[in-house]
Rosetta silent file (secondary structure, phi, psi, omega in degrees, C-alpha in Angstrom):
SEQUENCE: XXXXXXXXXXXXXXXXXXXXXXXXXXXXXXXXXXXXXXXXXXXXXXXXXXXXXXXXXXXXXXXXXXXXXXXXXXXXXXXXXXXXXXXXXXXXXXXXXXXXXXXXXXX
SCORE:     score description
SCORE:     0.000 S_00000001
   1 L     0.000  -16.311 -167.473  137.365  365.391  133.450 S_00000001
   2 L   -85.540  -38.811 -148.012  136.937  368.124  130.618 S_00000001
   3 H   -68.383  -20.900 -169.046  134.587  370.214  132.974 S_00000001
   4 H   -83.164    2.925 -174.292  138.492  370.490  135.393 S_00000001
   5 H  -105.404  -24.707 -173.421  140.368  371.564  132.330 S_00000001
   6 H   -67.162  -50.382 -179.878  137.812  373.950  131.373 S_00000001
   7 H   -41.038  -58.699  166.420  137.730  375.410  135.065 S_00000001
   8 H   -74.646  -14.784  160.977  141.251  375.762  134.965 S_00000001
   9 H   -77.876  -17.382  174.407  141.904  377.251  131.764 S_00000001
  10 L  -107.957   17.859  176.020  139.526  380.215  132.499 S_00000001
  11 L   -93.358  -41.592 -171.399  140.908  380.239  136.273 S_00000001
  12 H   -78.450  -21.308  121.512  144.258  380.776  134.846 S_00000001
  13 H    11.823  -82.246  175.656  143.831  384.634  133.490 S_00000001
  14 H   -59.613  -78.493 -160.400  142.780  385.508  137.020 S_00000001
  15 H   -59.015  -26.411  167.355  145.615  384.378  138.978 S_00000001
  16 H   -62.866  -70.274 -147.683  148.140  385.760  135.987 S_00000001
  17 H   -64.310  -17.488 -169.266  146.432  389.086  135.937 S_00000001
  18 L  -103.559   35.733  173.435  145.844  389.287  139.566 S_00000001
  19 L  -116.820  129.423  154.612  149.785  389.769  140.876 S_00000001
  20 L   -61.292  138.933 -174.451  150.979  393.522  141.315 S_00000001
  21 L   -83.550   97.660 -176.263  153.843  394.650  139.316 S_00000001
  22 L  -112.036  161.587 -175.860  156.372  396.191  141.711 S_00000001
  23 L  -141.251  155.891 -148.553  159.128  398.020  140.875 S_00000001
  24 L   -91.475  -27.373 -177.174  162.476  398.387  142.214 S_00000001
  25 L  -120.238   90.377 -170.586  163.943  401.264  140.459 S_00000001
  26 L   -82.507    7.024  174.654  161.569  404.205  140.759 S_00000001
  27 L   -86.729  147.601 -157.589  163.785  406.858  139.165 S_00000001
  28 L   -88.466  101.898 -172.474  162.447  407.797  135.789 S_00000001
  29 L   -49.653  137.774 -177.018  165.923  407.203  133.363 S_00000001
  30 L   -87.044  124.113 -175.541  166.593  410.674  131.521 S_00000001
  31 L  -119.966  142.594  168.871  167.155  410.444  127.698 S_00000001
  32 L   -43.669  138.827 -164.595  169.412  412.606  125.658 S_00000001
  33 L  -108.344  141.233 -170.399  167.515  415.466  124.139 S_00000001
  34 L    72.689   28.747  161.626  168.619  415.707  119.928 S_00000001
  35 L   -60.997  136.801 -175.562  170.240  412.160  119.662 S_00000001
  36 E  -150.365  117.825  176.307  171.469  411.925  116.178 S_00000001
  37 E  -144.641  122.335  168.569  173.723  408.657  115.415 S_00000001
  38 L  -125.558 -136.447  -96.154  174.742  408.362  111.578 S_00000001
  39 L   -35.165  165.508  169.317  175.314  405.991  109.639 S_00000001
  40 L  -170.220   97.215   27.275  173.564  403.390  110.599 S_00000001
  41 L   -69.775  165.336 -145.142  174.272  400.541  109.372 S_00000001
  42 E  -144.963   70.910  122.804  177.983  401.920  109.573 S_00000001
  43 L    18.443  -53.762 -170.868  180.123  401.143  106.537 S_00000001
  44 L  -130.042 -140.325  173.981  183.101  402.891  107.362 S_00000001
  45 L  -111.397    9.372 -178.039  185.499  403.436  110.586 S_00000001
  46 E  -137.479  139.727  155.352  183.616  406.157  111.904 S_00000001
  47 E  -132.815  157.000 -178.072  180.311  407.025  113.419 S_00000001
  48 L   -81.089  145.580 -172.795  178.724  410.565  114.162 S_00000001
  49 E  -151.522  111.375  145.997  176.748  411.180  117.813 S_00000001
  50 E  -124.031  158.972 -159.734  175.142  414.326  118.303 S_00000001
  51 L  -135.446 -176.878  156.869  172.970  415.519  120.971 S_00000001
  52 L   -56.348  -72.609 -166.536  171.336  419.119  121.513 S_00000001
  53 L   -83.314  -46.409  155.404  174.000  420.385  123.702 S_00000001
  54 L    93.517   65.867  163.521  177.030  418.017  122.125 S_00000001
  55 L   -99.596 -178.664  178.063  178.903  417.831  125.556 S_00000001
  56 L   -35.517  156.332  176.721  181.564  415.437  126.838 S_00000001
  57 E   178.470  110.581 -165.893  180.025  412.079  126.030 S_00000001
  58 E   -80.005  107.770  168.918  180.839  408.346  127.860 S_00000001
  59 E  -133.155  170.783  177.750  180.341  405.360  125.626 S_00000001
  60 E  -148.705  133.066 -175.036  180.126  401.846  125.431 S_00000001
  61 E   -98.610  119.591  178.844  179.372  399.393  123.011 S_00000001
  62 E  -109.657 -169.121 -156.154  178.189  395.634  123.862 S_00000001
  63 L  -120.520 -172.963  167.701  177.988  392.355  121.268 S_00000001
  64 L   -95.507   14.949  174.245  174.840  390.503  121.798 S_00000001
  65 L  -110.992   15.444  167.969  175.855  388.787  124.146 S_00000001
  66 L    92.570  -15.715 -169.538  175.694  391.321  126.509 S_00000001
  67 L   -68.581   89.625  158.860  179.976  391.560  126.629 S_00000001
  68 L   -31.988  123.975  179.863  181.602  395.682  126.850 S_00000001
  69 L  -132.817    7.213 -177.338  183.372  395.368  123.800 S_00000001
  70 L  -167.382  131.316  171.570  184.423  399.194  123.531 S_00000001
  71 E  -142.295  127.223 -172.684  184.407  402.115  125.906 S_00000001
  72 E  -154.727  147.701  139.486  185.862  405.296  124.905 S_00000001
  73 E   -73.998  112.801 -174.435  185.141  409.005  126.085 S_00000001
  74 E  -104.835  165.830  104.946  184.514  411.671  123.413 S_00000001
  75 L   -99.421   -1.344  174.934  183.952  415.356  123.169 S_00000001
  76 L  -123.896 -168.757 -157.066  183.642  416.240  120.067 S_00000001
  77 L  -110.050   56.750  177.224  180.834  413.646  117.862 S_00000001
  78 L  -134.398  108.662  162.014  183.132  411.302  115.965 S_00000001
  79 E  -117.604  123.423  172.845  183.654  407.828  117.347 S_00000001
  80 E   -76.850  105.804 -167.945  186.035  405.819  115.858 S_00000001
  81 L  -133.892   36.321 -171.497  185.134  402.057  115.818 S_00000001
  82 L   -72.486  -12.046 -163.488  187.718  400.419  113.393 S_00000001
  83 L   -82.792    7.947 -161.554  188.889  398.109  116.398 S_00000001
  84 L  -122.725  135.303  167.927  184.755  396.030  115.832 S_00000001
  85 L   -66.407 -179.929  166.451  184.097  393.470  113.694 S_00000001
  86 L   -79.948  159.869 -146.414  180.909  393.763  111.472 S_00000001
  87 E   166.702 -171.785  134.877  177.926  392.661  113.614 S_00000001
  88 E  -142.677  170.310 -150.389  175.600  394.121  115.360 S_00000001
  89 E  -126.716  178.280  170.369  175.690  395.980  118.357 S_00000001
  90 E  -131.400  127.648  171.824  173.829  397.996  121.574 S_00000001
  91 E  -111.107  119.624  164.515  175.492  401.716  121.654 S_00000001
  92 E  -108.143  150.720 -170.272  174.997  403.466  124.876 S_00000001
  93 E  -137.328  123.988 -167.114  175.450  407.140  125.232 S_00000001
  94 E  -128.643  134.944 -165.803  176.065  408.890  128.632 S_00000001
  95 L  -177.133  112.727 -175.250  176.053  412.951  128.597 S_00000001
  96 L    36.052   48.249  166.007  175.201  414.632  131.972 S_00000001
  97 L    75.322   43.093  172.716  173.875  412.160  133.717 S_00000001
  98 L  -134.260  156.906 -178.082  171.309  410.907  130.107 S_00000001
  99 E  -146.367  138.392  169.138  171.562  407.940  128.534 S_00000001
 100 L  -128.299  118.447 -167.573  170.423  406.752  125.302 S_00000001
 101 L  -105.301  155.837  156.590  171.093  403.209  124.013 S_00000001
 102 E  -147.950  157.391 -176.174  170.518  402.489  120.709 S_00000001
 103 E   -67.546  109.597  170.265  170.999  399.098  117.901 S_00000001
 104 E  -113.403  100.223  164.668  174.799  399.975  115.664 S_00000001
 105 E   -72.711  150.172 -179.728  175.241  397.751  112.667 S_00000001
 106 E  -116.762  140.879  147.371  178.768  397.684  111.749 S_00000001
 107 L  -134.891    0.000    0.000  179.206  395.834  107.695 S_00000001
């Protein structure tokens, strides 16, 4: 009985390792070039977002539970985020078709 448990514990390797990984979305996601997000943790009622170019720039903030909890449009690099409790957060950044998410503590 030991010798089938043995078999199958060094059996089981091969059958993880031997399935191909396919993937559904083969365009390579574009990242902002000169993301800059300050403070962080975030203190006050404002945070700063700069990029290289510092264009128009579509964002949205989710809880951790996955839940849009803010969406605002900017152009110039001040977002104003007095309406969020302290937490922490996922910050996505959209700017000519790049995206950068990053982790925003609020305290």
């Amino acid at each position: 009985m030991k010798k089938i448990y043995f078999i199958l514990i060094m059996a089981f390797p091969v059958f993880s390792f031997g399935q191909e990984l396919v993937s559904v979305n083969t365009e390579q996601a574009q990242e902002l070039k000169g993301f800059k997000m300050y403070p962080n943790p975030v203190y006050g009622d404002e945070v700063y977002l700069t990029t290289a170019t510092n264009g128009n720039k579509q964002i949205k903030i989710y809880d951790v539970f996955g839940e849009v909890v803010l969406t605002d449009r900017i152009a110039t690099n001040t977002l104003n985020i007095s309406r969020l409790v302290p937490g922490v957060y996922v910050l996505q950044v959209t700017e000519q078709k790049k995206t950068m998410t990053r982790k925003l503590v609020i305290k």
